[in-house]
NUKOLDREN-620748 format. One record per residue: residue in three letters; x, y, z of N, C-alpha, C in turn. Coordinates in steps of 0.02 Angstrom, whole numbers, padded with zeros to 5 digits, always signed. Layout:
NUKOLDREN-620748
ALAXYZXYZXYZ...
***
This chain:
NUKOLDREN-620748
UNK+01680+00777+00346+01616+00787+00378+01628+00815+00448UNK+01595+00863+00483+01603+00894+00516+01552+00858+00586UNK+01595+00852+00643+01576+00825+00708+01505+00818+00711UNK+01471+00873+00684+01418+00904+00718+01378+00864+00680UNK+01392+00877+00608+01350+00812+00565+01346+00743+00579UNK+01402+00725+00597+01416+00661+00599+01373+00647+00667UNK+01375+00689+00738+01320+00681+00778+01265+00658+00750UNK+01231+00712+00715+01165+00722+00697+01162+00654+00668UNK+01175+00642+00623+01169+00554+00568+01180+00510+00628UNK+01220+00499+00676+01234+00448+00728+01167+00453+00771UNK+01144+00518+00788+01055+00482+00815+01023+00466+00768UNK+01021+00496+00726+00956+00490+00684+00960+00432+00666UNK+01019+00377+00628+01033+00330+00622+00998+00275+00692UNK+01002+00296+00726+00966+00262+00812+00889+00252+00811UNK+00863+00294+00792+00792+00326+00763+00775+00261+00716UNK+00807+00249+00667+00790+00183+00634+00810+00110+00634UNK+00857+00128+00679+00891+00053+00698+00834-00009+00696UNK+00773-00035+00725+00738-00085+00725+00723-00099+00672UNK+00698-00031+00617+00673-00066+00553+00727-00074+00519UNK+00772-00056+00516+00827-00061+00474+00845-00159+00495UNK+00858-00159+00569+00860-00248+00576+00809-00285+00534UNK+00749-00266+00539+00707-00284+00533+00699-00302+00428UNK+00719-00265+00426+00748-00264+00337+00804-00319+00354UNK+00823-00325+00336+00894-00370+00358+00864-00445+00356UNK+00831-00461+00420+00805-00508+00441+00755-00547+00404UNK+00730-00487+00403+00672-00536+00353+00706-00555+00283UNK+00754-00501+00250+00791-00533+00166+00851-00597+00189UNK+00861-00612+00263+00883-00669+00276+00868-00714+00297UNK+00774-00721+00318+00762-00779+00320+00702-00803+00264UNK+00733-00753+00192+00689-00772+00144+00749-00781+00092UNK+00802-00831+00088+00842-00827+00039+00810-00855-00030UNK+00845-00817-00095+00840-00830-00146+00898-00848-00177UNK+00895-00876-00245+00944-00904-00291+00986-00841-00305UNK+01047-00829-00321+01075-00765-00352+01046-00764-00418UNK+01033-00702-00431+01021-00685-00496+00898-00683-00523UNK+00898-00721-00463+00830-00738-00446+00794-00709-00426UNK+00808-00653-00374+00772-00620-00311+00741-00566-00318UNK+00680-00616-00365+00625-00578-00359+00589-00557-00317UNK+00562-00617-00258+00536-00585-00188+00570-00520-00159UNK+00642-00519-00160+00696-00477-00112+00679-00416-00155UNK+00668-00421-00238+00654-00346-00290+00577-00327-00246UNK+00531-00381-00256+00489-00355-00242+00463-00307-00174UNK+00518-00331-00117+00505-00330-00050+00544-00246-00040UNK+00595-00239-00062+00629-00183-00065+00610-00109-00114UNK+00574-00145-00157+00532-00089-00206+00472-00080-00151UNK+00445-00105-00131+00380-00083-00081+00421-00042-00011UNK+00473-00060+00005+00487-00003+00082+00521+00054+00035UNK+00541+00068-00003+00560+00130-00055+00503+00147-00075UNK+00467+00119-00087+00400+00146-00125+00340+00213-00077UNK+00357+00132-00018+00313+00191+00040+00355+00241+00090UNK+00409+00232+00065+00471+00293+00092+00452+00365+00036UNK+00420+00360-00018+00392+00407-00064+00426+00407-00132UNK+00470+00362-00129+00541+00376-00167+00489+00337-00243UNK+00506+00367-00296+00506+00326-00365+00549+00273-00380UNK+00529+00201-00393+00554+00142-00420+00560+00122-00488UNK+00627+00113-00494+00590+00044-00565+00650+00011-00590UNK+00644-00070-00603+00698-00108-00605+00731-00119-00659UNK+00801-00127-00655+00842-00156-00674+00864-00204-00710UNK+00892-00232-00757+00922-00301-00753+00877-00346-00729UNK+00819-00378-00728+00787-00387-00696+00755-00409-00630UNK+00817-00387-00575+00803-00411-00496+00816-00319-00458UNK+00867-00298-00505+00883-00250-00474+00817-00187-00477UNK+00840-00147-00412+00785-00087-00406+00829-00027-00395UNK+00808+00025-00438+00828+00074-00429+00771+00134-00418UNK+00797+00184-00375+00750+00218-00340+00798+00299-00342UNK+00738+00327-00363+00759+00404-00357+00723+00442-00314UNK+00755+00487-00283+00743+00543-00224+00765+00607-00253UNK+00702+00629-00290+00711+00709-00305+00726+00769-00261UNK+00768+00808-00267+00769+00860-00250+00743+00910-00259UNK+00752+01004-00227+00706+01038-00273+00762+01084-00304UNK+00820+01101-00270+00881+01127-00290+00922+01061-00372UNK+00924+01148-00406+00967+01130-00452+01050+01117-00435UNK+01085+01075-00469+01164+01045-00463+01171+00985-00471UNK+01232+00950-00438+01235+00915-00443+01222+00860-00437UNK+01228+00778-00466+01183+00742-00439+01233+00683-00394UNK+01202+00665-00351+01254+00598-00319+01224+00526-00319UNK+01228+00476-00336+01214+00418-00331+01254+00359-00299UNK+01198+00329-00244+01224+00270-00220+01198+00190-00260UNK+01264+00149-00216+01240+00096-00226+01256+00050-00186UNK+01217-00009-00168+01205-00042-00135+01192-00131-00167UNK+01218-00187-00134+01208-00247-00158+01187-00282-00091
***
C-alpha cells in the first residue's frame, strides 16, 4: 500500500473514530451468552443496514453484509468476529 493511501485511510479512519468507540461500547456493556447474540445480530444488522449495505444472517447470530460495486472483477471478502 502506498504512503499516500495509507495517509488517506489514517484520516479518514479519524473521521469515524467516536462512532466506531461508540460500537464497541455499547456491544460491551450489553454482553451476551456465546453462540446467543441475538441483541449484538440485531444491533449490528441495523448500523450496516443504515450504512446502505444489504444484510442477512447466518448460522443464526451471524450477519453478513454485502457492498456492491458497479465495476466488474474480482470479489474480496472480509471477516470479522
Amino acid at each position: 500500500m502506498t504512503s499516500e493511501i495509507q495517509e488517506y485511510l489514517q484520516k479518514k479512519s479519524h473521521d469515524f473514530e467516536d462512532t466506531i468507540i461508540s460500537y464497541y461500547q455499547h456491544i460491551h456493556k450489553h454482553p451476551e451468552i456465546a453462540f446467543e447474540e441475538e441483541n449484538t445480530a440485531r444491533y449490528i444488522e441495523k448500523i450496516l443496514q443504515n450504512l446502505g449495505l444489504e444484510t442477512k444472517r447466518a448460522a443464526g447470530t451471524g450477519v453478513i453484509a454485502t457492498l456492491k460495486g458497479t465495476a466488474s472483477g474480482k470479489t474480496i471478502a472480509l471477516r470479522a468476529d
